[in-house]
C-alpha positions as CSV (number, residue, x, y, z in Angstrom):
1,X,-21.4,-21.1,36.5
2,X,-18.2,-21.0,34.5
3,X,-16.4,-24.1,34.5
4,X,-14.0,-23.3,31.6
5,X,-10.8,-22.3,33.8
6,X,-10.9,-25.1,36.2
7,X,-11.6,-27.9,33.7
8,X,-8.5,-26.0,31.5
9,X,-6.3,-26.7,34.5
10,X,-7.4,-30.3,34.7
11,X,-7.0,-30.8,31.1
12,X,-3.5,-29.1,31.2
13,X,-2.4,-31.3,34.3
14,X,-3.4,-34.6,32.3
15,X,-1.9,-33.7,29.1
16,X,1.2,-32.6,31.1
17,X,1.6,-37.3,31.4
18,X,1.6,-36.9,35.2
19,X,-1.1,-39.4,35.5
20,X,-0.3,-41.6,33.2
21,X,2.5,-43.6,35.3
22,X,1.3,-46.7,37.0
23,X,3.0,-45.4,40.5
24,X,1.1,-42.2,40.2
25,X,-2.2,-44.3,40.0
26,X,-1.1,-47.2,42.6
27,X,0.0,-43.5,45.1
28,X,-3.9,-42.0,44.5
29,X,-5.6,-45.1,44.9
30,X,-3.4,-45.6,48.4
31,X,-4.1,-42.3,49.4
32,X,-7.8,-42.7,48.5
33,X,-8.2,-45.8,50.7
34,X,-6.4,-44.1,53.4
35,X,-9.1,-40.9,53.2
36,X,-11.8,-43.4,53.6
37,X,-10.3,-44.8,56.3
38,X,-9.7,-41.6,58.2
39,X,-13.1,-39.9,57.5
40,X,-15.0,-43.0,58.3
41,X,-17.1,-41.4,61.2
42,X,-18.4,-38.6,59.2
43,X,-18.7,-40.2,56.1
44,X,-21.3,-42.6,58.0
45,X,-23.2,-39.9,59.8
46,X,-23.4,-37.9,56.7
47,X,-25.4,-41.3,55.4
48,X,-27.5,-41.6,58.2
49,X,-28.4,-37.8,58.1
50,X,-29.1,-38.2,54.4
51,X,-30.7,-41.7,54.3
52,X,-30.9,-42.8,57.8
53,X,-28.6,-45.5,56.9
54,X,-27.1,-47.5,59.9
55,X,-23.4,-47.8,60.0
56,X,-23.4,-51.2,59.4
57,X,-25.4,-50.6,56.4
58,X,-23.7,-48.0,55.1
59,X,-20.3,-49.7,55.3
60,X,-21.3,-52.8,53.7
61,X,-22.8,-51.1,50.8
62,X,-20.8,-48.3,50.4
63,X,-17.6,-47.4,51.6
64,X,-16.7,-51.7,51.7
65,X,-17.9,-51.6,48.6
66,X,-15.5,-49.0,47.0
67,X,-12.4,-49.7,49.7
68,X,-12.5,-53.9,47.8
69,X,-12.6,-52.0,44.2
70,X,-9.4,-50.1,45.5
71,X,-8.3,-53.6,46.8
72,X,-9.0,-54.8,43.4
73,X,-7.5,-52.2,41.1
74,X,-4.2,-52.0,42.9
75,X,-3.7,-55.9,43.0
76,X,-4.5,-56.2,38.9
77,X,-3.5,-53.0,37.9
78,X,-0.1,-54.2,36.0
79,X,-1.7,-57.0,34.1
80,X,-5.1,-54.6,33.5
81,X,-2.4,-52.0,32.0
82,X,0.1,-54.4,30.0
83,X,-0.3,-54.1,26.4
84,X,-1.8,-57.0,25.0
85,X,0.1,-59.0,22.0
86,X,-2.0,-59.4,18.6
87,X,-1.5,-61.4,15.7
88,X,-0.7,-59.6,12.2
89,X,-1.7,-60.7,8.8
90,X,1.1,-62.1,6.4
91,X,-0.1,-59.2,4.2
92,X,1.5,-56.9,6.3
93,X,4.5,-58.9,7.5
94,X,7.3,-58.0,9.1
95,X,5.2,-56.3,11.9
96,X,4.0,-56.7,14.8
97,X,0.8,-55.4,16.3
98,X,-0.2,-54.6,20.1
99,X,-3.4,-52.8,21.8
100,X,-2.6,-50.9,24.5
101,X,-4.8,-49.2,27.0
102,X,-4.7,-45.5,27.7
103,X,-6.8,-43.0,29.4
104,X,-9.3,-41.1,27.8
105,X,-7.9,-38.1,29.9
106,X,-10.6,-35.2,31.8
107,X,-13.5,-37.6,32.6
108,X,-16.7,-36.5,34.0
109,X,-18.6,-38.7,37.1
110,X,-22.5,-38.1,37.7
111,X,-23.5,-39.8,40.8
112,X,-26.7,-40.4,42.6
113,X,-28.6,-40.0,45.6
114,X,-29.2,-43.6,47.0
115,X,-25.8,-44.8,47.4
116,X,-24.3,-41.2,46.7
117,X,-20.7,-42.5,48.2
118,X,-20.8,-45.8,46.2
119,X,-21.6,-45.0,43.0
120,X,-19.8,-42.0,43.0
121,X,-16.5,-43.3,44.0
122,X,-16.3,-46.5,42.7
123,X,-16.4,-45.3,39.3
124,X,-14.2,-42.7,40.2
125,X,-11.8,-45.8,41.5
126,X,-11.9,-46.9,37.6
127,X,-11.0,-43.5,36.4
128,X,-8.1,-42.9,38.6
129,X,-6.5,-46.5,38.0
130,X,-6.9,-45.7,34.2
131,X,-5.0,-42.8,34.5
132,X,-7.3,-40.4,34.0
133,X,-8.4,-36.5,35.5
134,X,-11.8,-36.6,37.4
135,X,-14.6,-34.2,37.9
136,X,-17.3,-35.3,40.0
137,X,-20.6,-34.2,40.8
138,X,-22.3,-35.7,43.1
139,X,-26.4,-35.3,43.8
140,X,-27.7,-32.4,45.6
141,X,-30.6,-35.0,47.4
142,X,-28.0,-36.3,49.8
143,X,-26.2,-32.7,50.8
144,X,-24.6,-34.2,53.8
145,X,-23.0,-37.2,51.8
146,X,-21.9,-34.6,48.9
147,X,-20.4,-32.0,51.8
148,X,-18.6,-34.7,53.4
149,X,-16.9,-36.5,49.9
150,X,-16.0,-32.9,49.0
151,X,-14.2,-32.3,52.2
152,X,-12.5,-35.6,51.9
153,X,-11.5,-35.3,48.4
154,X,-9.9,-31.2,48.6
155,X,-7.9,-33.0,51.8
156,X,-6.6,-35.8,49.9
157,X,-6.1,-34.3,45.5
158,X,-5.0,-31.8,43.8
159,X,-8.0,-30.0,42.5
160,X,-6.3,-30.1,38.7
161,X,-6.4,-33.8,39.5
162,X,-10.0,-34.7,41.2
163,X,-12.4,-31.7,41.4
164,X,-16.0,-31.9,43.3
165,X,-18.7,-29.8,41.6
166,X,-22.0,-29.2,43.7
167,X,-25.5,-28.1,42.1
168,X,-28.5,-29.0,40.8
169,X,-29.9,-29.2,37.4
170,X,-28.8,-26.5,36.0
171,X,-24.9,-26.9,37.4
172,X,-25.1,-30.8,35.3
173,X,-26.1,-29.5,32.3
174,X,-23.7,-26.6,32.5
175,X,-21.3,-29.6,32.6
176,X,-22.6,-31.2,29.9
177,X,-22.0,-28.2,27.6
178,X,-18.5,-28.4,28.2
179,X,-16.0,-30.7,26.7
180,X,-15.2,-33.9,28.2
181,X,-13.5,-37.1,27.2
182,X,-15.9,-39.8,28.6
183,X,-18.8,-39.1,30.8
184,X,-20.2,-41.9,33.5
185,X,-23.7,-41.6,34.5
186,X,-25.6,-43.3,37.3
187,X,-29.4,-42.0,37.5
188,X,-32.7,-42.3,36.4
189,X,-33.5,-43.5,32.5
190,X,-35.3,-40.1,32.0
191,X,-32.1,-38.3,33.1
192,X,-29.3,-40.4,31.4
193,X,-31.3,-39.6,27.7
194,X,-30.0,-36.2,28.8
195,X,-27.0,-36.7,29.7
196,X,-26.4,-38.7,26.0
197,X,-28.1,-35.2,24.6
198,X,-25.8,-33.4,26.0
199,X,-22.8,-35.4,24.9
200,X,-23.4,-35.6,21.6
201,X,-22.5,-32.0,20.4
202,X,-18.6,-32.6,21.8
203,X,-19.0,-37.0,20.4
204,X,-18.2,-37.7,23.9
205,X,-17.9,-41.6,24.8
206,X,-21.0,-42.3,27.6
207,X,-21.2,-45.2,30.2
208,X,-24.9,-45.2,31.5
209,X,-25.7,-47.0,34.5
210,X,-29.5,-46.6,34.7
211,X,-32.9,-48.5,35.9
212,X,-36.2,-49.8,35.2
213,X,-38.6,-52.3,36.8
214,X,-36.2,-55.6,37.9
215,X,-39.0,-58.3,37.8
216,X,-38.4,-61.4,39.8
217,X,-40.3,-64.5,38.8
218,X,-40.8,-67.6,41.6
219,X,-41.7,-70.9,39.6
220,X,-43.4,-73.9,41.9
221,X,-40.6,-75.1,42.1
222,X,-38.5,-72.5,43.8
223,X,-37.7,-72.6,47.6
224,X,-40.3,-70.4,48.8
225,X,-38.8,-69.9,52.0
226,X,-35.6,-69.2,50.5
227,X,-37.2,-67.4,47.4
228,X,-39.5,-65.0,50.2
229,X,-36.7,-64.3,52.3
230,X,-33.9,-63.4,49.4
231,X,-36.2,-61.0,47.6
232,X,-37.2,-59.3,50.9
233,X,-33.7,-58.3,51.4
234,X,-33.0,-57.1,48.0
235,X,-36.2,-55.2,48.0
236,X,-36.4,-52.9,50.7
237,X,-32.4,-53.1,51.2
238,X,-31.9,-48.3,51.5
239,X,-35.9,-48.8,51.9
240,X,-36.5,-50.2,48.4
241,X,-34.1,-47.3,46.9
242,X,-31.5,-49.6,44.7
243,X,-31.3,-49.5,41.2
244,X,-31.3,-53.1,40.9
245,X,-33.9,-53.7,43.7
246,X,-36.9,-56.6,42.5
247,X,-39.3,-53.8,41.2
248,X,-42.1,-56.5,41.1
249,X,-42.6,-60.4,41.8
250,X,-44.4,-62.6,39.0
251,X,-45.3,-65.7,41.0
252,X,-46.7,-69.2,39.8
253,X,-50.1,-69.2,41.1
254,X,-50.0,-72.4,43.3
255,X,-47.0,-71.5,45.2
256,X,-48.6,-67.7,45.8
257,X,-50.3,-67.6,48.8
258,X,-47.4,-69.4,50.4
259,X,-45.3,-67.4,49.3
260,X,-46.7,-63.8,50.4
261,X,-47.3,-65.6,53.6
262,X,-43.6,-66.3,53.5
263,X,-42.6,-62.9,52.3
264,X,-44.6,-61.4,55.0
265,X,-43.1,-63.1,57.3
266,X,-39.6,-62.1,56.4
267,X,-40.3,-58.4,57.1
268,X,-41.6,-59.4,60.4
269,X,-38.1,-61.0,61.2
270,X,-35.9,-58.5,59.4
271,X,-37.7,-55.2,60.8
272,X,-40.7,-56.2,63.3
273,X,-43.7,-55.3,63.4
274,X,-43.2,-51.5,63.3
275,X,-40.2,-51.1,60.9
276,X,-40.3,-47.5,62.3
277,X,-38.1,-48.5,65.2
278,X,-35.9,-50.6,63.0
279,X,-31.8,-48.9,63.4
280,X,-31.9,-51.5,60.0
281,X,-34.7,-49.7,58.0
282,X,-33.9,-46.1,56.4
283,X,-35.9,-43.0,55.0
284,X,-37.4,-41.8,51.5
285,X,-34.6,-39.0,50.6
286,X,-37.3,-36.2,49.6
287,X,-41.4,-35.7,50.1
288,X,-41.7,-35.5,46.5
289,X,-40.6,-39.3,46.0
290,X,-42.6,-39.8,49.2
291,X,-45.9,-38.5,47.8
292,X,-45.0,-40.6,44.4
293,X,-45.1,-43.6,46.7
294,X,-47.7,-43.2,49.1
295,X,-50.0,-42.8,45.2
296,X,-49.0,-46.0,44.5
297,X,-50.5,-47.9,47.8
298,X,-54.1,-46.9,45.9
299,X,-52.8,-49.0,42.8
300,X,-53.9,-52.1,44.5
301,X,-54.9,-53.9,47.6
302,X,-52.3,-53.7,50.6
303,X,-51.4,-57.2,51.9
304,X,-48.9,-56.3,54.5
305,X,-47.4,-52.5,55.2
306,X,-48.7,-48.9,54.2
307,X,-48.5,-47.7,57.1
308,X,-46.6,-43.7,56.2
309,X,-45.0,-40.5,57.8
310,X,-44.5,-37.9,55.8
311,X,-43.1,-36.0,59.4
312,X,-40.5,-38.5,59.0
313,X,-40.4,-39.3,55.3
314,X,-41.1,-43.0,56.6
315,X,-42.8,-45.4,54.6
316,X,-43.5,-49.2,56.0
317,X,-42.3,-51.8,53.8
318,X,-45.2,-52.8,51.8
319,X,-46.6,-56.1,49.4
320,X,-49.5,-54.9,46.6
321,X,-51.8,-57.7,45.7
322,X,-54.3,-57.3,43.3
323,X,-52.7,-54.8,40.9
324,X,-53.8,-54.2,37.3
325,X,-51.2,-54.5,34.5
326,X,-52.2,-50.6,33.4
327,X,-51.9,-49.3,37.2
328,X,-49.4,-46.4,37.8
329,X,-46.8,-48.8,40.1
330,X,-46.9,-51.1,37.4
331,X,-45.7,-48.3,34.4
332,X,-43.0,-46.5,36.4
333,X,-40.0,-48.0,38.2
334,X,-41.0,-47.4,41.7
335,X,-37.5,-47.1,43.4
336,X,-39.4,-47.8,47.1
337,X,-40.9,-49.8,49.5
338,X,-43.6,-51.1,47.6
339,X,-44.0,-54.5,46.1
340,X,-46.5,-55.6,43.7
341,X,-47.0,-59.2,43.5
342,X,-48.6,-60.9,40.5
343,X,-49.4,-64.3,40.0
344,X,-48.7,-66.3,36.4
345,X,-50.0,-69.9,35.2
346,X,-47.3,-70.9,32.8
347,X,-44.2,-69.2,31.9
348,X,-45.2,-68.6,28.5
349,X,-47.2,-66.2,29.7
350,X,-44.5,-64.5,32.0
351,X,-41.9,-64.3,29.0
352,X,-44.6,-62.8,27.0
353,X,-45.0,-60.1,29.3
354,X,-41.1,-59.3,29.8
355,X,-40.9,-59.5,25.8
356,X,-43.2,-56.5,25.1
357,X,-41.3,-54.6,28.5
358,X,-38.5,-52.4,28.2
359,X,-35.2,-53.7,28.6
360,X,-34.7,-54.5,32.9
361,X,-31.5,-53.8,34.6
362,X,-31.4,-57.1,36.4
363,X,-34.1,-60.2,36.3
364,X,-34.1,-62.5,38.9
365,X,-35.7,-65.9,38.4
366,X,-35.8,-68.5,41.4
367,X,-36.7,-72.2,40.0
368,X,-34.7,-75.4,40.5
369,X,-35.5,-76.8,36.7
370,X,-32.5,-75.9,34.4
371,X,-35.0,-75.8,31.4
372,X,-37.2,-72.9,33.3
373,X,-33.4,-71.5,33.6
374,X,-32.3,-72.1,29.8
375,X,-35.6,-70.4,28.7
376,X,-35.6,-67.6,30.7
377,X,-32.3,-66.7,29.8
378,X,-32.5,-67.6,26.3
379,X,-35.9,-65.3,25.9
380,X,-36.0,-62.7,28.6
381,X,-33.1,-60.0,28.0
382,X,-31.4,-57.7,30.8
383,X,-28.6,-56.1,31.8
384,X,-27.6,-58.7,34.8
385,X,-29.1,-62.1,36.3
386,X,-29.4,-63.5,39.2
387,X,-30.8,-67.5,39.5
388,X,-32.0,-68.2,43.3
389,X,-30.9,-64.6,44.5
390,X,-31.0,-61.1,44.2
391,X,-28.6,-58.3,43.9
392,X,-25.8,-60.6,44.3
393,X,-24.3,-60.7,40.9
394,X,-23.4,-57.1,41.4
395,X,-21.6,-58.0,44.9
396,X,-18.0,-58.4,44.3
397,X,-15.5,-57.2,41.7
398,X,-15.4,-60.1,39.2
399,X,-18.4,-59.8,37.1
400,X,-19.0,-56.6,34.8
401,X,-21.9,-55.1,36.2
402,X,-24.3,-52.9,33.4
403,X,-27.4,-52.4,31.6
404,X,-29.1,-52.8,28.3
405,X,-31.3,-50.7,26.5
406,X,-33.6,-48.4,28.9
407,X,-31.1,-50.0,31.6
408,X,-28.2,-48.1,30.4
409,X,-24.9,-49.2,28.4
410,X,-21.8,-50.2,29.4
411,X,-20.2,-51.6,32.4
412,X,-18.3,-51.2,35.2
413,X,-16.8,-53.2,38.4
414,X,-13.2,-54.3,39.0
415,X,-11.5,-54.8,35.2
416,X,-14.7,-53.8,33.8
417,X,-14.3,-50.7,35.0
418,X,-10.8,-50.3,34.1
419,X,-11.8,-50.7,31.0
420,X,-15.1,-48.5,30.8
421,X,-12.3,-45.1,31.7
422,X,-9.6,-46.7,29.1
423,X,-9.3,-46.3,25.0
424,X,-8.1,-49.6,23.9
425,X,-5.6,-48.2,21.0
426,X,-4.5,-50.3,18.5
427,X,-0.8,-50.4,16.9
428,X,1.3,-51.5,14.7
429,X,4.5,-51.8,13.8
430,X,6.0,-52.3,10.9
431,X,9.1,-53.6,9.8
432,X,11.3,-51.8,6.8
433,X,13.7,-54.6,5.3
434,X,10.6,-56.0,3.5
435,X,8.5,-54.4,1.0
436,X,6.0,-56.3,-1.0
437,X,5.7,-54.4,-4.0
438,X,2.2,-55.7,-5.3
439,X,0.5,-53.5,-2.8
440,X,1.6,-50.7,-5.2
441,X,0.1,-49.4,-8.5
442,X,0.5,-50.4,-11.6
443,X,-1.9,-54.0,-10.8
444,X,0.0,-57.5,-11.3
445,X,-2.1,-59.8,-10.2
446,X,-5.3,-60.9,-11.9
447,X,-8.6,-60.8,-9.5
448,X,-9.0,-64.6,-9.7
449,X,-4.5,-65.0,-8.6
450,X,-6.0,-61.8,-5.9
451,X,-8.6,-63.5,-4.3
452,X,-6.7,-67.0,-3.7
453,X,-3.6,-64.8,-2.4
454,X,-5.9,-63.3,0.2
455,X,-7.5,-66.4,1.6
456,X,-3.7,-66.7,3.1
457,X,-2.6,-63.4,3.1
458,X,-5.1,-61.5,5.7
459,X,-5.0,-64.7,7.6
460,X,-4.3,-63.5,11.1
């Protein structure tokens, strides 16, 4: 596929400034809230065709989710965009110096399958309050979702403004061969190394919002209840299919029966005893992630669940005991309904293990002793945290939300985001009724008169 007209018009369009006034952006943002609004229904039953998500579902994690970043952008907007006032060096004086954000200018959106509205629009929110062009593409593993957006978005932009590219494989990395000013990523770690590959050639600026195995550690301590019930949600929340799900629970090994009893009894309450006939509980998207997942319920002994469809791509939300450390669902992030638990004796041990890990996009620790807390979050690293919750500290607008190392980099989420599709530029101006003349050739000044005229000189 050729992509070099269409992205020429965008690029043209940008570098014409129409998108650079803070009315144009407040306008899109208006008229992208309204869309939402108006294509509610199908936007919901493309979800549930896709994921079997239920409305109520699919509203509060997806299209609530990006309708508050709108919210967000277009009550902050003016301050996000002011240029910000910086201090000058007496060296330099009379000037004055400013950094002010600008758009990068044709930006490319990746977006994936498990919250394929979400995390394809929200970003795309950033992008248009930054003033910037947009090309999207979102996954071809929720086709109903991705007909649905595209409809929405040709009713509501210019396509030299917002386009919607559809494909596979090969249609992304025909992207990524062409030219773009920033790239945003959201997808698998295995993927987003590809997607910095291919942005290398053109130097292209990359945010990567990627995943890996979110442990959550109960203490004795915790409220096991409370600690049981919280990491049940966050768990098998889109059937265990959230980046930032708890991939696995490390719990202290006198509060462990009580709490897999607990946890046990939280799916009972949330979904029943068949989660099959829960309107609450949603699908695998493919059968080959479902055969990935029904391997893993061999990886250890099944405490509560297992019970599979492939008919219906339906998979029981299930707790693993007795895992090995080398087993398969304990190497690979499982992005499912399946839930190791482990047991630990003291958190030396537990900090140990996440050490010698690779680098989580959230960890989730539920203990009531500030110390436990300190360590943890002195010693463990991770994109996110979340004390006595899951998934929480991405909820909202207020705290950047990003990885580190195999999590991704960068971060997104109300000004975060803003500032993930925005080049910060520095200036300075400088005044012309002064002109030091020691800056020039021939040298006056001794190294030792140099060095003490510095100390005050480059003194911000």
């Amino acid at each position: 596929m050729n992509f070099t007209a269409a992205l020429a018009a965008q690029r043209q369009y940008f570098q014409s400034g129409a998108t650079r006034p803070l009315a144009f952006r407040r306008m899109q943002l208006e008229k992208l809230s309204a869309a939402l609004d108006r294509h509610e229904a199908p936007l919901l039953a493309a979800l549930a065709a896709d994921l079997r998500k239920s409305a109520y579902q699919a509203y509060a994690t997806e299209l609530g989710v990006v309708q508050a970043e709108i919210r967000t952008a277009l009550k902050h907007l003016t301050r996000w965009a002011t240029r910000l006032r910086c201090r000058t060096p007496w060296l330099v004086a009379p000037a004055r110096g400013w950094v002010q954000p600008e758009p990068f200018g044709l930006v490319l959106i990746i977006g994936p399958w498990n919250y394929p509205l979400n995390l394809l629009l929200a970003p795309l929110v950033s992008a248009i309050a930054a003033g910037n062009c947009a090309v999207l593409k979102p996954s071809e593993l929720a086709p109903h979702t991705a007909s649905a957006l595209t409809a929405l978005m040709r009713e509501t932009f210019a396509a030299e403004f917002v386009s919607v590219v559809h494909g596979g494989a090969d249609v992304a990395a025909g992207l990524l061969r062409e030219r773009f000013d920033k790239i945003f990523f959201t997808g698998s770690t295995r993927v987003g190394r590809a997607v910095l590959a291919g942005a290398a050639p053109h130097l292209t600026p990359v945010t990567l919002e990627l995943g890996g195995k979110c442990p959550a550690i109960v203490c004795a301590d915790a409220p096991v209840e409370l600690a049981a019930r919280r990491i049940a949600w966050g768990k098998f929340l889109n059937a265990g299919q959230t980046c930032v799900a708890p991939d696995f629970v490390l719990v202290q090994r006198g509060v462990r029966d009580r709490f897999l009893a607990a946890l046990k009894n939280s799916l009972l309450a949330f979904y029943g005893a068949d989660a099959r006939r829960s309107a609450d509980y949603g699908r695998i998207v493919n059968a080959r992630h479902f055969a990935r997942l029904v391997s893993y319920l061999r990886d250890g002994k099944v405490f509560h669940g297992g019970d599979n469809d492939a008919t219906e791509l339906y998979l029981a939300p299930t707790i693993l005991t007795d895992v090995p450390p080398d087993a398969a669902v304990m190497q690979e992030e499982i992005f499912g309904p399946v839930l190791p638990v482990l047991e630990f004796d003291d958190l030396s041990e537990v900090v140990s293990r996440l050490q010698a890990a690779a680098t989580p996009l959230a960890l989730y620790l539920f203990a009531q002793n500030r110390t436990v807390e300190e360590k943890i979050l002195a010693e463990v690293r991770s994109g996110g945290v979340c004390v006595n919750d899951v998934i929480s500290h991405m909820i909202g607008t207020s705290l950047p939300f990003g990885g580190l190392g195999e999590s991704g980099f960068g971060a997104y989420h109300g000004r975060a985001g803003f500032d993930a599709f925005s080049h910060q530029r520095s200036v300075l101006r400088q005044g012309s009724w002064l002109d030091l003349p020691f800056r020039y050739p021939p040298q006056r000044l001794s190294i030792t008169t140099l060095k003490r005229a510095l100390k005050f000189l480059l003194r911000g």
